[in-house]
C-alpha positions as CSV (number, residue, x, y, z in Angstrom):
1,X,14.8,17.8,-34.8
2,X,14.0,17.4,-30.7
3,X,16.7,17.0,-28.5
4,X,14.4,15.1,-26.0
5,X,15.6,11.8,-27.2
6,X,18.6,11.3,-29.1
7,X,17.6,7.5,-29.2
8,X,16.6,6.5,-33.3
9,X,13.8,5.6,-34.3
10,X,15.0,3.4,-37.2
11,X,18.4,1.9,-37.4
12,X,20.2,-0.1,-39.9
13,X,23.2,-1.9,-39.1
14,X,25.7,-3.4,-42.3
15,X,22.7,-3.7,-44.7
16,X,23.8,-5.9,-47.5
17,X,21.9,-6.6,-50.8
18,X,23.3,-8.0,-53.7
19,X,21.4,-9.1,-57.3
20,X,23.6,-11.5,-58.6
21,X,27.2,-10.0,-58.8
22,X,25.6,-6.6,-58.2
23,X,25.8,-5.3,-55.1
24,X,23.3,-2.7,-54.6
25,X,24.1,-1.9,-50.9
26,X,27.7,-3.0,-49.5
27,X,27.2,-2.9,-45.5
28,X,25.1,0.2,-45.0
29,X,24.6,1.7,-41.7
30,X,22.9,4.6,-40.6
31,X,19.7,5.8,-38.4
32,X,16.8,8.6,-38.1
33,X,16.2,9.8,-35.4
34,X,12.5,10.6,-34.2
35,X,11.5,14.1,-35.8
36,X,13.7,14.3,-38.6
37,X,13.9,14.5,-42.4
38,X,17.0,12.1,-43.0
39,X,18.2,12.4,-46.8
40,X,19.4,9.6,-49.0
41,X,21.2,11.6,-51.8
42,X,23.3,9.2,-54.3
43,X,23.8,8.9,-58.3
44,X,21.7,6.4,-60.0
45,X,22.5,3.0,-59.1
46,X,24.2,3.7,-55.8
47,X,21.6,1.7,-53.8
48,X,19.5,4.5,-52.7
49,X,15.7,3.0,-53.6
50,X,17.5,-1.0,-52.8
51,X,17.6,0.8,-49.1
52,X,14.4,2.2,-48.6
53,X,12.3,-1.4,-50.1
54,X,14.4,-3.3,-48.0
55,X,13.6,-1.3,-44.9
56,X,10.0,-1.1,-46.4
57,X,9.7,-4.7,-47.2
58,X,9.8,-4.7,-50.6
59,X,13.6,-6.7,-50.3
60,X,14.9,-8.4,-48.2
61,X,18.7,-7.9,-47.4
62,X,21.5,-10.7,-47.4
63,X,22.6,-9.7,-44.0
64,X,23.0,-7.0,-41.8
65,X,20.0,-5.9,-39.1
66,X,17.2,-3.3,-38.4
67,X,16.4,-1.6,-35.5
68,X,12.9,0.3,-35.1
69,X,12.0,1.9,-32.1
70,X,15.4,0.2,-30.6
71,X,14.2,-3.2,-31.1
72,X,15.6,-5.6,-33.8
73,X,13.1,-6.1,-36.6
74,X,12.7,-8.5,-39.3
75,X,10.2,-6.8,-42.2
76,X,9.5,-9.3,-44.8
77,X,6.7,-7.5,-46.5
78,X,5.8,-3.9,-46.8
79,X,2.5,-5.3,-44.3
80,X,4.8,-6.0,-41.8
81,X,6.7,-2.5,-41.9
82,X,2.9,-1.0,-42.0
83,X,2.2,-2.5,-38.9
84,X,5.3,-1.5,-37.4
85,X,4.2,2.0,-38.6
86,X,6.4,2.4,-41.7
87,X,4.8,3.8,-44.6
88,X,6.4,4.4,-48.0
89,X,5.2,6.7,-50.9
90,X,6.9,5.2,-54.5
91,X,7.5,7.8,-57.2
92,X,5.3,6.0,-59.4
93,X,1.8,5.9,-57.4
94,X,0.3,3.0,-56.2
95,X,-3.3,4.0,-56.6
96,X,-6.8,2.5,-58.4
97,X,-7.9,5.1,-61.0
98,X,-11.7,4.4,-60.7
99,X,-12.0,4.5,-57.2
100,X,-12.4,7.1,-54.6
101,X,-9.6,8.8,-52.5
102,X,-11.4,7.1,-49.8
103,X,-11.6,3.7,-50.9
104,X,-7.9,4.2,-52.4
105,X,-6.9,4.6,-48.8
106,X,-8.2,2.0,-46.7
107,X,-8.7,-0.7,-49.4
108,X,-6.3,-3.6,-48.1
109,X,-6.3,-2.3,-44.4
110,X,-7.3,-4.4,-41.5
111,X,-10.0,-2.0,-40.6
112,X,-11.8,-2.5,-44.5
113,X,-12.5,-6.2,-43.5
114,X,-15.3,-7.5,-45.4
115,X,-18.0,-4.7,-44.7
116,X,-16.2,-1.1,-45.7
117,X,-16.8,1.4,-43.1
118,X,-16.9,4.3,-45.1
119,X,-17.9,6.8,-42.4
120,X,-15.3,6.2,-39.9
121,X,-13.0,5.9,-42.2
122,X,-14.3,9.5,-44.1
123,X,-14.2,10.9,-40.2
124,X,-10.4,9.6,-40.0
125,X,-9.5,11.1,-43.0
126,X,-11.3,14.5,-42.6
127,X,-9.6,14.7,-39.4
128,X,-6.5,14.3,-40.5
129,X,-6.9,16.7,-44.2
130,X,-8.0,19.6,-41.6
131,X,-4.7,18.8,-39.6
132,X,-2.6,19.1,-42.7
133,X,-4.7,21.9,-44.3
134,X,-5.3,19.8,-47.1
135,X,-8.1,20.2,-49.5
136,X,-9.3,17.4,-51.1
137,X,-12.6,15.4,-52.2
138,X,-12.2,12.4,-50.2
139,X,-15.6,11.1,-52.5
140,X,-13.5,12.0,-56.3
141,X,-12.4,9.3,-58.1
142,X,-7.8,9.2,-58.6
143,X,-8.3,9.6,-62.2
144,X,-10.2,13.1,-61.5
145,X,-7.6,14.4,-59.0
146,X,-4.6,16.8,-60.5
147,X,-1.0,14.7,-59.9
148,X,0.0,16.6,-56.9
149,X,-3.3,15.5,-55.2
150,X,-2.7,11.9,-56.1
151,X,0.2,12.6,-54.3
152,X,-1.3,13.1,-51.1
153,X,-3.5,10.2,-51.0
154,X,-0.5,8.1,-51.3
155,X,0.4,10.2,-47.9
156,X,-2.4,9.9,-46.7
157,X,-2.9,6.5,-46.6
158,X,0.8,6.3,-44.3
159,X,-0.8,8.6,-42.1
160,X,-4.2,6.7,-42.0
161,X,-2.4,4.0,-40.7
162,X,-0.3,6.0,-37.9
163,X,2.9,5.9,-39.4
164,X,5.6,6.8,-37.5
165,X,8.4,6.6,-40.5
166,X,7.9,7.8,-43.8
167,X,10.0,7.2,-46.8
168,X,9.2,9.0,-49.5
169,X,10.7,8.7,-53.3
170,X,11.5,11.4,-54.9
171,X,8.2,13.2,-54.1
172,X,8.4,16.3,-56.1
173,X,9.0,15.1,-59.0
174,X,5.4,15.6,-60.5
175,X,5.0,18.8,-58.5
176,X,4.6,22.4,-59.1
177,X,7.4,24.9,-57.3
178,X,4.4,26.1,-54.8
179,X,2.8,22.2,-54.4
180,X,6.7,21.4,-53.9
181,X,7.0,24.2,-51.2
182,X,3.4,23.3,-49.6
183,X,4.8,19.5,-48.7
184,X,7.9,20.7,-47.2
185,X,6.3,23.1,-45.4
186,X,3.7,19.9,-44.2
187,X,6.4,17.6,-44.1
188,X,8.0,19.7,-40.9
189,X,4.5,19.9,-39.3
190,X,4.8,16.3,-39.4
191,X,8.4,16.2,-37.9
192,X,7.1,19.0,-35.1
193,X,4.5,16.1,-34.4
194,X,7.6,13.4,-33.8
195,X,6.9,11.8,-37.3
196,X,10.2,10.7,-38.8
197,X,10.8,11.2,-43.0
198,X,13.4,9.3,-45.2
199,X,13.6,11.3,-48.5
200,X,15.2,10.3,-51.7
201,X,15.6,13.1,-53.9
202,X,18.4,14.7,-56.5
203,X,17.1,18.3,-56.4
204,X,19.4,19.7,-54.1
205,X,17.6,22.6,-52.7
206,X,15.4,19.8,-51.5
207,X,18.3,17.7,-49.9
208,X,19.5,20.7,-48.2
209,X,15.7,21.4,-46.2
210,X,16.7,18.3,-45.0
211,X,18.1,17.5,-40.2
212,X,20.5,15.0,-42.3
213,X,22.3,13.4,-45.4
214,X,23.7,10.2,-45.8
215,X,25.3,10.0,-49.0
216,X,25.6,6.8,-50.7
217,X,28.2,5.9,-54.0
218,X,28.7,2.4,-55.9
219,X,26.1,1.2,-53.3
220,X,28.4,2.2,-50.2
221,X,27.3,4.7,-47.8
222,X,30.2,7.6,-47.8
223,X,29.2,9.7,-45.0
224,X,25.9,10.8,-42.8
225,X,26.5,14.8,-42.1
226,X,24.5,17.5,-40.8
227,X,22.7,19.5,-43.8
228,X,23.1,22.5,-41.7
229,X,27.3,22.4,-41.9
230,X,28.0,21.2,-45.7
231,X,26.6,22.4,-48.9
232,X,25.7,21.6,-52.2
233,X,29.3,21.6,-53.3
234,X,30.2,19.4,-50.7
235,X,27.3,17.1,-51.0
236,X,28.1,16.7,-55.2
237,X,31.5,16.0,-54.7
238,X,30.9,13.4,-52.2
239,X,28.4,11.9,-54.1
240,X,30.6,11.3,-57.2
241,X,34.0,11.3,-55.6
242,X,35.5,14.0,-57.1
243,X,34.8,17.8,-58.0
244,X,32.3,18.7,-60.4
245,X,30.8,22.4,-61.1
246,X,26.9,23.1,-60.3
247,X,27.5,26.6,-62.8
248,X,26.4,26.9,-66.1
249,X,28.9,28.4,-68.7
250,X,26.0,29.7,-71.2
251,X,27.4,32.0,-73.9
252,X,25.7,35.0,-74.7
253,X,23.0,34.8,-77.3
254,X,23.5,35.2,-81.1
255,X,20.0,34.4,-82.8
256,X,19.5,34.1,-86.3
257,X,16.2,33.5,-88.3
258,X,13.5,31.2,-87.5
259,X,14.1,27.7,-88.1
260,X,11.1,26.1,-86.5
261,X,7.8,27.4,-86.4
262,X,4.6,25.7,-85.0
263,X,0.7,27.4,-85.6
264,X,-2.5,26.6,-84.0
265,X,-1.0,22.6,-83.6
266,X,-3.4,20.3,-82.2
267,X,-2.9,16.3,-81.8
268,X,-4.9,13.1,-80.0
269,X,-2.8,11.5,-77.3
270,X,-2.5,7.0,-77.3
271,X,-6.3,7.3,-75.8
272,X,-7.7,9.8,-78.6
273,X,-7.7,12.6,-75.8
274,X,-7.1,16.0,-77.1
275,X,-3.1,16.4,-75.8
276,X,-2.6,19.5,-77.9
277,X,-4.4,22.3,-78.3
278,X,-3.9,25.4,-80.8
279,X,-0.3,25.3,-79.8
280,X,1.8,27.8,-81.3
281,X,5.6,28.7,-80.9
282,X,9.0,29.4,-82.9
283,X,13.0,29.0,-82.1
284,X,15.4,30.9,-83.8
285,X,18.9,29.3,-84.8
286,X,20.7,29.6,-82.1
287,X,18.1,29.7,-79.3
288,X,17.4,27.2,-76.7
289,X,13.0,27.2,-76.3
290,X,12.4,25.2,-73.0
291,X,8.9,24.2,-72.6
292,X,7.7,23.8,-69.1
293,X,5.2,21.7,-67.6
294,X,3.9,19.2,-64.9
295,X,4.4,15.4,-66.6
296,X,1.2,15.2,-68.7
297,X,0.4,17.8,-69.7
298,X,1.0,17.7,-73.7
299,X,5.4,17.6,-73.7
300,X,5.5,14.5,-74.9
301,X,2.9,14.6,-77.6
302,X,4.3,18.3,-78.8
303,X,7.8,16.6,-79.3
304,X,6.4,13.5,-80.9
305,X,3.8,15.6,-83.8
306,X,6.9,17.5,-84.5
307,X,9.0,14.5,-85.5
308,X,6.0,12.7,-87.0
309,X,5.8,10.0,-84.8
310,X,2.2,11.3,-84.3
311,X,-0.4,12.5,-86.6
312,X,-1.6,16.0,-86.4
313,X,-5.7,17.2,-85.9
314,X,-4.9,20.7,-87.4
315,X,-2.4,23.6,-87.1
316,X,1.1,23.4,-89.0
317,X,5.0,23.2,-88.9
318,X,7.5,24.6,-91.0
319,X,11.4,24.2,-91.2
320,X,13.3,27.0,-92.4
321,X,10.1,27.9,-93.9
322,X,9.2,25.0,-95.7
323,X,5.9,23.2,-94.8
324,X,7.0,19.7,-92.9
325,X,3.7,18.7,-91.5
326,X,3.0,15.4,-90.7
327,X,6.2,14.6,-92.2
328,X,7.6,11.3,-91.4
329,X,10.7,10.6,-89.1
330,X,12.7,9.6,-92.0
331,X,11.7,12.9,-93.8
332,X,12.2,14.9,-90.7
333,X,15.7,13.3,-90.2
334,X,16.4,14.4,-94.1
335,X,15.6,17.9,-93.7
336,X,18.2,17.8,-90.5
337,X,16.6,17.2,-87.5
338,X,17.6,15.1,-84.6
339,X,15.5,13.6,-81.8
340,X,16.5,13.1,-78.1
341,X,13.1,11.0,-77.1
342,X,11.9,10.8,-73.3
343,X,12.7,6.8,-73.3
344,X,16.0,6.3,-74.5
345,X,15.6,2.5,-74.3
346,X,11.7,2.1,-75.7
347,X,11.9,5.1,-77.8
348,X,15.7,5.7,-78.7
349,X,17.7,2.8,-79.3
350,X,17.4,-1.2,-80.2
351,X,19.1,-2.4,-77.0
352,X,20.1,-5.7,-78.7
353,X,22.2,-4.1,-81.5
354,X,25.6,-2.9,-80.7
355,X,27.0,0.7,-80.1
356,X,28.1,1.0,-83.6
357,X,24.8,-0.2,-85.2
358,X,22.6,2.3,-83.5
359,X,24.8,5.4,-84.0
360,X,23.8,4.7,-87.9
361,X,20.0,3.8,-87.7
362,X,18.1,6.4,-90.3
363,X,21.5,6.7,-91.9
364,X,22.5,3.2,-92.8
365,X,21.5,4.3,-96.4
366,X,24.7,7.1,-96.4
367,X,27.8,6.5,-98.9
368,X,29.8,5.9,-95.5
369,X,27.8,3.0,-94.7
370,X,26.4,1.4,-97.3
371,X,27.0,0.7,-101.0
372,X,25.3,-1.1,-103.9
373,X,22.5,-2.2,-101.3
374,X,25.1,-4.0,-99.0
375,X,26.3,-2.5,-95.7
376,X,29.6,-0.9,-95.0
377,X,30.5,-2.5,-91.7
378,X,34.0,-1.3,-91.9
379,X,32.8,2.3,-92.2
380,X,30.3,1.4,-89.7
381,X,33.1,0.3,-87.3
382,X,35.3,3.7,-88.2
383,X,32.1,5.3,-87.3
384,X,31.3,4.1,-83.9
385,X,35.3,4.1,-82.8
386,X,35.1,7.9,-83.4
387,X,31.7,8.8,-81.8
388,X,32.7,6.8,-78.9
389,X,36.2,9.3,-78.5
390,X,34.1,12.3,-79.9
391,X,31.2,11.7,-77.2
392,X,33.1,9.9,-74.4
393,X,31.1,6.6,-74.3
394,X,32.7,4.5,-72.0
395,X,32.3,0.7,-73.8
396,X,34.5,-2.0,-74.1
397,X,34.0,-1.3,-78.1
398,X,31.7,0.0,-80.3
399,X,30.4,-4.1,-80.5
400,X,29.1,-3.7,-77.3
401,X,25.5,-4.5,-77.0
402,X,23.7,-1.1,-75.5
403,X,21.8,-2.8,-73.2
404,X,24.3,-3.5,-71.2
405,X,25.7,0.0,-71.1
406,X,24.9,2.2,-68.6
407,X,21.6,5.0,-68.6
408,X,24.0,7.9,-69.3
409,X,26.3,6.2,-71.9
410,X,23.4,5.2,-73.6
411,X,22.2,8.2,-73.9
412,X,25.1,9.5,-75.0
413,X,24.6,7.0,-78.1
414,X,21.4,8.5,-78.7
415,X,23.3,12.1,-78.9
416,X,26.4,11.3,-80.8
417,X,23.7,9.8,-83.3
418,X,21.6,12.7,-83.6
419,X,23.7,15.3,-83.0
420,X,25.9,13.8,-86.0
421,X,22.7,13.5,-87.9
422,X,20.8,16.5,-87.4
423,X,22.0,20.1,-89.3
424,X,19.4,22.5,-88.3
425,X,17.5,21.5,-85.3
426,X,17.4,19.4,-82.1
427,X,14.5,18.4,-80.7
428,X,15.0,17.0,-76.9
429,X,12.6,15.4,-74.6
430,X,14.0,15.0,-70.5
431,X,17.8,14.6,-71.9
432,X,18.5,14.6,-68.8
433,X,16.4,12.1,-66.8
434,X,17.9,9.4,-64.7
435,X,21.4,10.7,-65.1
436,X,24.2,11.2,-63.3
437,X,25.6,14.8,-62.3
438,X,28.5,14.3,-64.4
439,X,26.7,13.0,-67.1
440,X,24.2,15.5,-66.5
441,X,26.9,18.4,-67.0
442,X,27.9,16.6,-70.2
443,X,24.5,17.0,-72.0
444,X,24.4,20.2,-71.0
445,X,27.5,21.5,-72.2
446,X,26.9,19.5,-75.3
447,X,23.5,21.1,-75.9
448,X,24.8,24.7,-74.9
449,X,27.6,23.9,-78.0
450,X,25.0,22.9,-80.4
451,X,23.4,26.4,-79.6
452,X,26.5,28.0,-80.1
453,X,27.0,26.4,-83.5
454,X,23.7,27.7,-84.7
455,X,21.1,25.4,-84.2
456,X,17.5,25.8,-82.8
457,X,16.2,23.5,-80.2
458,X,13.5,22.8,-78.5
459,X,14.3,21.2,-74.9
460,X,11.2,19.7,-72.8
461,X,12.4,19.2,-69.2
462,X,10.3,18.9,-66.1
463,X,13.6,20.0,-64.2
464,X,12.8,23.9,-64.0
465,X,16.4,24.4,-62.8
466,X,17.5,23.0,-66.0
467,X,15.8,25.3,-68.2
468,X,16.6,28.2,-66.5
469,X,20.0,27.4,-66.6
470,X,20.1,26.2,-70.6
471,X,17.1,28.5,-72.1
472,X,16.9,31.6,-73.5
473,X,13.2,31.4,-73.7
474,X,10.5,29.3,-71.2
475,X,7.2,28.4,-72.7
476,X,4.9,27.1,-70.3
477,X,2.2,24.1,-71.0
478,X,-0.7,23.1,-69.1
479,X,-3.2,20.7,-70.3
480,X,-1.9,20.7,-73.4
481,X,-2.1,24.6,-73.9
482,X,0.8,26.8,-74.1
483,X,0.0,29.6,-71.7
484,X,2.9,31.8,-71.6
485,X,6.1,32.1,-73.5
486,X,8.6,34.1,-71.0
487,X,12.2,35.2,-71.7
488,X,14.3,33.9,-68.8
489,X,15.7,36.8,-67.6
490,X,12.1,38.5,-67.4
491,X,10.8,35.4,-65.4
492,X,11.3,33.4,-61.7
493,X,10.7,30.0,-61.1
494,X,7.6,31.0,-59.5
495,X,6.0,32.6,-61.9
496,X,6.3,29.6,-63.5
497,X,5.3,27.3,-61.5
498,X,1.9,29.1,-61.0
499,X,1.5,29.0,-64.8
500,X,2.5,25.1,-64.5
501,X,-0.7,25.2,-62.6
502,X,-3.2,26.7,-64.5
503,X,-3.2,29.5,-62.7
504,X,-2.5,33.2,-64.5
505,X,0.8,35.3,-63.5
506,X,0.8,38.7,-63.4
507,X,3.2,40.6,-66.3
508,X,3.7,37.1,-68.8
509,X,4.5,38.0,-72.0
510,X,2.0,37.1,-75.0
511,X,2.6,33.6,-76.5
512,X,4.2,33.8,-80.0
């Protein structure tokens, strides 16, 4: 960061912003300072994205003030922070599939106006691609471009409009390890240049390339420190308020025989695009398989032919060697599997039933809650008390409604429920996503003592520090394809990451 001046380029003073009874951000202050990557690192739900759309635009606060460039600033619309020269990258892209790169970035500029010039604007951007080493077909439509070029038109179009602040939103999380390293490695060419960054992000080793971290809980800013004096110990504990381990305690491995095997599987994704193709794999009980892969590229789909939520084009699964394909759910959950999906809300639960009636949906039929056609609700009730103790759920009751619990107690609704269900095989899609350290240290020690007990599963998870830490085995997808299956302990997250990309690494072990 330059010591030239030590004036900030951005300032907020007391931010308040409440929703309701909520309050999202409780008197916030900090600043950036010109040249610097300042880090917002916080749980879910401490206020972290509130901040940045209220400096953006997006919100406006209840009180407090903004300084930018040491003036006070009232932005009520992210226009207004663009002309300021505040630019803001979401983690869900803002872009028009069926236009250009070009068009994406200066449609709704002041300079489009009703005539598009498209070769000053093409000159603009050239310029500025050859100043970031960036290689990209300004002319391609978004829908043509690989994720982690989408990515950089979003960028771009900050840069095309001289921002001096950038706030980006967790902007790795569709990346490769290399595409992750390039933008970092851009990002502080951009700082060198005086360009200031705000990043929101939960990968630490991210947080810690970062001049700064403020460190927000329960929507109140704990501390701002310098990365450079604290680590990721530090940070964590700060961050939940009190001491939680980053290790993994993963027992040593005990496999047994194959309980799910997969051959030559193939199946149409919700547009009847190939998703899957030829795919074959096995877990043994007592093995955790983690398949790696950029978002998109055939996870979901794999998880969902599996459980019969989706029809298969060819290929074929068996269970303990019996021939389950295209079973349905209800057959699947029979035969003793259980299903984490990727959307606990859409995909995983009924949000208006209460605890204790989702812990028994695909089970309601059981002796223990049902008989002669009629439901049990007292053996219901017995049920949910005890998974809420056995799984920690922290409810009022088991007749609380799950929506308004929590992302990681719901979730753990989803595992008590298929964990009690399942007796040979877990299937589980991002069981970590949008959860809490704590929380996040909870599934895993839950999924490492399911492993333990024997079972095989299958654990999708587009956090590659995740599966090295839970898998025995990493099987690599990329457009829909598995191209590599790698023991962990033979592998690097690099390697991985270039198979993530398409891209061949030297010494990978034949998929089988």
């Amino acid at each position: 960061m330059p010591e030239s001046s030590r004036t900030p380029i951005l300032k907020a003073e007391n931010v308040t912003k409440r929703f309701h009874q909520v309050v999202a951000n409780d008197a916030v202050s900090f600043d950036v300072m010109p040249g610097e990557i300042h880090c917002l690192l916080g749980e879910n739900g401490a206020g972290k994205s509130t901040l940045a759309e209220c400096l953006y635009g997006f919100l406006r606060p209840d009180s407090g003030r903004i300084f930018f460039e040491d003036k006070p600033v009232d932005v009520n619309s992210p226009a207004e922070a663009i002309k300021l020269g505040i630019g803001m990258v979401h983690q869900h892209f803002v872009l028009v599939n069926n236009l250009s790169v070009l068009e994406n970035v200066i449609v709704g500029t002041d300079s489009a106006g009703f005539v598009l010039d498209l070769r000053q604007a093409e000159e603009k951007l050239s310029a500025l691609c050859h100043r970031y080493n960036l290689e990209l077909d300004l002319k391609a439509q978004i829908w043509q471009l690989p994720v982690g070029q989408q990515q950089w038109v979003e960028i771009l179009k900050a840069l095309y409009l001289d921002a001096k602040l950038l706030i980006l939103d967790e902007p790795t999380a569709v990346l490769t390890p290399q595409e992750s390293q390039a933008l970092f490695a851009t990002l502080r060419q951009m700082t060198a240049e005086g360009i200031s960054v705000i990043l929101i992000t939960h990968k630490f080793n991210e947080v810690m390339q970062s001049d700064r971290v403020t460190i927000l809980r329960k929507g109140k800013k704990v501390d701002t420190v310098d990365t450079n004096s604290t680590s990721k110990q530090e940070l964590t504990s700060m961050m939940v308020g009190r001491e939680i381990s980053l290790t993994v305690d993963k027992p040593a491995a005990d496999f047994g025989e194959t309980v799910l095997e997969v051959e030559g599987l193939s199946a149409l994704d919700d547009r009847a695009h190939m998703a899957l193709r030829n795919v074959s794999f096995s877990v043994r009980r007592g093995e955790i398989l983690g398949i790696a892969g950029v978002a998109g590229n055939g996870q979901k789909e794999l998880l969902e032919t599996i459980i019969g939520v989706r029809p298969s084009t060819s290929g074929s699964i068996r269970l303990s060697g019996e021939d389950v394909t295209d079973s349905d759910p209800q057959a699947m959950l029979a035969n003793g599997v259980g299903h984490i999906p990727d959307d606990r809300l859409a995909a995983g639960l009924i949000g208006s039933f209460t605890i204790a009636e989702n812990l028994v949906l695909g089970s309601h039929r059981d002796p223990r809650f049902s008989a002669h056609s009629f439901l049990n609700f007292e053996g219901i009730a017995s049920f949910g008390k005890q998974s809420i103790a056995d799984f920690e759920i922290v409810a009022p009751s088991h007749q609380t409604i799950v929506d308004t619990l929590s992302g990681g107690n719901a979730q753990k609704v989803i595992v008590a429920r298929e964990f009690e269900q399942s007796t040979t095989c877990i299937l589980a899609n991002q069981p970590s996503r949008g959860l809490d350290v704590g929380v996040i240290q909870y599934m895993h020690r839950r999924l490492l003592e399911k492993r333990s007990d024997g079972f095989g599963i299958l654990l999708a998870s587009e956090e590659l520090e995740e599966l090295f830490n839970l898998a025995d085995r990493i099987a690599v997808m990329f457009k829909g394809e598995i191209r590599s299956i790698l023991p962990v302990g033979d592998t690097n997250i690099e390697e991985v990451g270039l198979l993530m990309a398409g891209h061949e690494a030297s010494g990978t072990a034949p998929v089988h």
